[in-house]
C-alpha positions as CSV (number, residue, x, y, z in Angstrom):
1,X,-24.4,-9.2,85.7
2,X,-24.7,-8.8,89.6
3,X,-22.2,-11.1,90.1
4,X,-19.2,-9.7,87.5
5,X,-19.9,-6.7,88.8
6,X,-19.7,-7.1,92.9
7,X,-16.0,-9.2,92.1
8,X,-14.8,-6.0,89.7
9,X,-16.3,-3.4,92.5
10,X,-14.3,-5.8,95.3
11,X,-11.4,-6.3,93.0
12,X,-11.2,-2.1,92.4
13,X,-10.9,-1.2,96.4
14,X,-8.9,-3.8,97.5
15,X,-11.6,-5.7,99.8
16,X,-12.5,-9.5,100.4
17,X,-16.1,-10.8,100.8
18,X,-15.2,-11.4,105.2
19,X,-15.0,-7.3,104.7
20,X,-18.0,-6.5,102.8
21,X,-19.6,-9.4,105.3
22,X,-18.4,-7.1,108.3
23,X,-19.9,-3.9,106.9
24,X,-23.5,-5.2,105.5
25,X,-24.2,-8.4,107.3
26,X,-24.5,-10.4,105.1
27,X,-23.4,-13.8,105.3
28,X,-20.3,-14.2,103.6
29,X,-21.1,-17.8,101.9
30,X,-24.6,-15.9,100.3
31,X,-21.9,-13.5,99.0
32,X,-19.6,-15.9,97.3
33,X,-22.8,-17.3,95.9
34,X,-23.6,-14.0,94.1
35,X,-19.9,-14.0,92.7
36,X,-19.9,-17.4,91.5
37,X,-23.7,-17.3,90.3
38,X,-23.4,-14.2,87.8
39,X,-27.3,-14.7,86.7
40,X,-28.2,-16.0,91.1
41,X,-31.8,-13.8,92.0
42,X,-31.1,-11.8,95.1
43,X,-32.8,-9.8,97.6
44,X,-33.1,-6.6,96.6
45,X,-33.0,-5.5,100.3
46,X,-29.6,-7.8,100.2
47,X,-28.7,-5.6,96.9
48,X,-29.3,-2.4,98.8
49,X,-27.0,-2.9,101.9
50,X,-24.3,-3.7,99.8
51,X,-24.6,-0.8,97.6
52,X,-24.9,1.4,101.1
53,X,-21.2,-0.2,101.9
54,X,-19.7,0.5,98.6
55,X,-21.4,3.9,97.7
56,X,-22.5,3.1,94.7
57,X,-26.3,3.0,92.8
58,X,-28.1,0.0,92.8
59,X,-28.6,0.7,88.8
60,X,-25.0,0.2,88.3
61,X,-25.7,-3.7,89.0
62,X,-28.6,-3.6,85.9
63,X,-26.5,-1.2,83.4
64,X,-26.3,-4.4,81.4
65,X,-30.0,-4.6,81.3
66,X,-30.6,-0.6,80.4
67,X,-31.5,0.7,76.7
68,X,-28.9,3.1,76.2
69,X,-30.8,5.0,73.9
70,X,-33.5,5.4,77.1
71,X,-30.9,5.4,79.9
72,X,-27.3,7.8,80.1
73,X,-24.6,6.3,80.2
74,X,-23.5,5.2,83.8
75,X,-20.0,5.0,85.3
76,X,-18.1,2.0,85.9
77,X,-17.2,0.6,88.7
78,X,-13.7,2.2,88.6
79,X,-15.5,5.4,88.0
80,X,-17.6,4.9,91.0
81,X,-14.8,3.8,92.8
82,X,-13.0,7.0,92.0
83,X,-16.0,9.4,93.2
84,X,-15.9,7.3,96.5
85,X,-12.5,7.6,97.2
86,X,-13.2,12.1,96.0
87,X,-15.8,12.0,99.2
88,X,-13.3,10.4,101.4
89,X,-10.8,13.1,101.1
90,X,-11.0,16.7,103.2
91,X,-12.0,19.7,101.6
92,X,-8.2,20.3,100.5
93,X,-7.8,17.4,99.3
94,X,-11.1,17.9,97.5
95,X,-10.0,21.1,96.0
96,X,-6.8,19.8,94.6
97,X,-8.1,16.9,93.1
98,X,-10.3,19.4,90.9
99,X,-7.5,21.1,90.1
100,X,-5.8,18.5,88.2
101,X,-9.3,17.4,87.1
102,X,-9.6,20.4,85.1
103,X,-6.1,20.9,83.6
104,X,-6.1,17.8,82.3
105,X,-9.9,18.6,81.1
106,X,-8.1,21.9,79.3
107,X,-5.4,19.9,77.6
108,X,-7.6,17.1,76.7
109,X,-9.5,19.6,74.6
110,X,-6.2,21.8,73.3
111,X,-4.9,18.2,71.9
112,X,-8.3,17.9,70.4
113,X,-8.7,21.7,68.9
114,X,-4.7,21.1,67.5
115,X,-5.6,17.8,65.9
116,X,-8.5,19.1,64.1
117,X,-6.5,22.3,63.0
118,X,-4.0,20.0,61.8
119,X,-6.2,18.7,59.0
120,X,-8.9,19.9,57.0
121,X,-11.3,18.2,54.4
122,X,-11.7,18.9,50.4
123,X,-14.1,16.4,48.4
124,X,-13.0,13.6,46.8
125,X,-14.8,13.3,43.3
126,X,-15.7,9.3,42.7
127,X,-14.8,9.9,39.0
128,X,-12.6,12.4,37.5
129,X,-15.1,13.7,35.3
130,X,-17.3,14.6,38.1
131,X,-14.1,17.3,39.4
132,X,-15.7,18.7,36.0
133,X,-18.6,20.4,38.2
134,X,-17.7,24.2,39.4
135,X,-18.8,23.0,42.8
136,X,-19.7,19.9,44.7
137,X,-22.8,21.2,45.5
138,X,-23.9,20.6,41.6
139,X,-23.8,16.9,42.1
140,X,-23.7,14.2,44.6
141,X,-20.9,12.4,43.1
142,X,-18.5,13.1,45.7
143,X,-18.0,12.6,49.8
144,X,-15.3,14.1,52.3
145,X,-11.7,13.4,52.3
146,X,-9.3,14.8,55.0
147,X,-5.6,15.5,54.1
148,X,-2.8,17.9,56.7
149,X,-4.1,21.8,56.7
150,X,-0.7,22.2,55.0
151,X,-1.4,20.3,51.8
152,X,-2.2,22.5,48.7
153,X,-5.0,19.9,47.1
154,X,-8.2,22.3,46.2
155,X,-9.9,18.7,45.6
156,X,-9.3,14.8,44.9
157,X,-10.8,12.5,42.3
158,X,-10.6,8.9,41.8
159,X,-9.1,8.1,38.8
160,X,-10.1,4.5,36.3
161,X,-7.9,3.2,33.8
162,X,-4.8,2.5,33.6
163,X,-3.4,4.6,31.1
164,X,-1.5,6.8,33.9
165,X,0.4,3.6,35.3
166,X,3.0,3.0,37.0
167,X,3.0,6.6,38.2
168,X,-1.0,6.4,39.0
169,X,-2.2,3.4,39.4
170,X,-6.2,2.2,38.6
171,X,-8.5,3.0,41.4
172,X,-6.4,5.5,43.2
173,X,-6.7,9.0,44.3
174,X,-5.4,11.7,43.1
175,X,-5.0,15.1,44.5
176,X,-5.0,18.4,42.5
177,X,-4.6,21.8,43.0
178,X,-6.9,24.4,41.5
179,X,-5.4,27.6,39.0
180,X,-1.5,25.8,39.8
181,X,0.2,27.1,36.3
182,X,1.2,24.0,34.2
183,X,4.9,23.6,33.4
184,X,6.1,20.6,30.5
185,X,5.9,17.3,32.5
186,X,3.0,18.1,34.9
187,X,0.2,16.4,35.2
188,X,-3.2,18.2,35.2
189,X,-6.9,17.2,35.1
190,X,-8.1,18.3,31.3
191,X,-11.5,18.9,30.1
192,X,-11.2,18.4,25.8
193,X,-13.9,17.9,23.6
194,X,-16.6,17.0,26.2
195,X,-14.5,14.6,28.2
196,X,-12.3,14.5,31.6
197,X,-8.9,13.5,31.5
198,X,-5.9,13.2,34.1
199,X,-2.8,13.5,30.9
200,X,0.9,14.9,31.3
201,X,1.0,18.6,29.8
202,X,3.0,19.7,27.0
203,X,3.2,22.6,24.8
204,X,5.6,23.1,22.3
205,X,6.7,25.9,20.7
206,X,4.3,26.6,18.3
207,X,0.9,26.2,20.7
208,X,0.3,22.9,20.0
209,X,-0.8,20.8,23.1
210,X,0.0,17.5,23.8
211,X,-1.3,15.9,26.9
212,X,0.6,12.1,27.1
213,X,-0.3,8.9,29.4
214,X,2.2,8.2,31.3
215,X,2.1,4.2,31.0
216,X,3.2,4.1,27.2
217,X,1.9,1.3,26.5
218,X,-1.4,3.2,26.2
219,X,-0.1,5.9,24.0
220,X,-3.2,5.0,22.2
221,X,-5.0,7.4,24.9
222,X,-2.3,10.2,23.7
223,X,-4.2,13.6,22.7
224,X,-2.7,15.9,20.4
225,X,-4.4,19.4,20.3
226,X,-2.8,21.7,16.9
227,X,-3.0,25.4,17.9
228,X,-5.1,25.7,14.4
229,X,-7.8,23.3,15.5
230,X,-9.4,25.6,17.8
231,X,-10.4,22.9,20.8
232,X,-10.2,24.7,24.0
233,X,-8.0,23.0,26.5
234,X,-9.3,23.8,30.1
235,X,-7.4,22.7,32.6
236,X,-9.5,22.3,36.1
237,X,-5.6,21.7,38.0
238,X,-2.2,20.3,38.8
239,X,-2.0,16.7,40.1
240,X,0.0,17.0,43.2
241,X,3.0,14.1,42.8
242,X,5.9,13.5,44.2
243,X,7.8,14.1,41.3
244,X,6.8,15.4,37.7
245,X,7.7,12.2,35.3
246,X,9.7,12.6,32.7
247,X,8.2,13.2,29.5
248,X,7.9,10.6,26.8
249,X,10.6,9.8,24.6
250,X,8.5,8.4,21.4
């Protein structure tokens, strides 16, 4: 919008339409027609004398108008306003203004490196039997998730059901950690008998397993493993929590 765009460029260094009048020759009512008129057809001869008094391209006035998949991007009018105002200056002035320029450049882009070493992604299985895979690259069930560099999670999953309420609610992620040696009261991911499980570990003296759900009002989902029955219990990691829940009483 021609209009918008001469008040903003006006409005930026601090001149009046008598001003830009003065410096094209323009008549300064034709100029307050062009503000007030946003959509008014003008001259292009008119359009070029007041770019030539504001040093700035005539396509900044029809960047509304550009494909920006066709076109770059081009500056704004405080942009162009700023590279103006770099020309006015001597060649000290000049020199020091790139000086800043590029230490702010260099920190922009330390802030950015430190931010991205701050974090760092693992994938986040959509179901928890698909953290059953060796690798991610087996199956498309899963997509990115970031957590902090510091945090120990090898993967996440998303777990359904609500059998491991109120300390993991339905729907939520968890994350685990990969080859973490279970202690009574963690809580692992299990693979038993063909199916994925997220249960609390327990093991008592004798090798039998028990892996419990924590909401015990689905003790229904309880699985007991005797050390005779020869089911292999592989664990595939430690849910990261908080705290490790207290084992069940009953």
């Amino acid at each position: 919008m021609i209009g918008t765009t001469l008040k903003s460029l006006l409005e930026g260094r601090g001149m009046n339409v008598s001003e830009l009048s003065r410096l094209t020759g323009i008549p300064a009512q034709t100029l307050y027609s062009i503000i007030k008129r946003d959509n008014m057809k003008i001259d292009f001869e008119v359009l070029l004398k007041i770019c030539n008094a504001l040093y700035v391209p005539v396509e900044l006035f029809y960047k509304d108008y550009l494909d920006p998949e066709l076109s770059p991007s081009l500056p704004s009018a405080a942009e162009w306003d700023l590279l103006r105002k770099y020309r006015s200056l001597d060649a000290h002035g000049q020199e020091m203004t790139r000086m800043v320029m590029e230490a702010e450049a260099r920190r922009m882009s330390e802030e950015t490196l430190k931010e991205e070493s701050e974090y760092r992604t693992i994938p986040l299985f959509y179901t928890p039997a698909a953290a059953g895979y060796a690798s991610p690259a087996l199956g498309e069930d899963y997509e990115e998730y970031t957590v902090p560099a510091s945090c120990k999670a090898d993967f996440a999953a998303r777990i359904e059901g609500d059998s491991m309420e109120p300390y993991i609610m339905d729907g939520s992620i968890v994350l685990v950690s990969r080859g973490s040696e279970l202690s009574d009261g963690d809580v692992g991911m299990f693979f038993v008998d063909g199916d994925m499980k997220c249960k609390q570990y327990c093991e008592d003296s004798f090798g039998n397993i028990y892996l419990f759900s924590l909401n015990r009002k689905r003790r229904d989902a309880d699985v007991m493993i005797p050390a005779s029955s020869g089911i292999t219990v592989c664990c595939f990691g430690k849910v990261l929590l908080n705290c490790r829940p207290p084992l069940p009483a009953d």
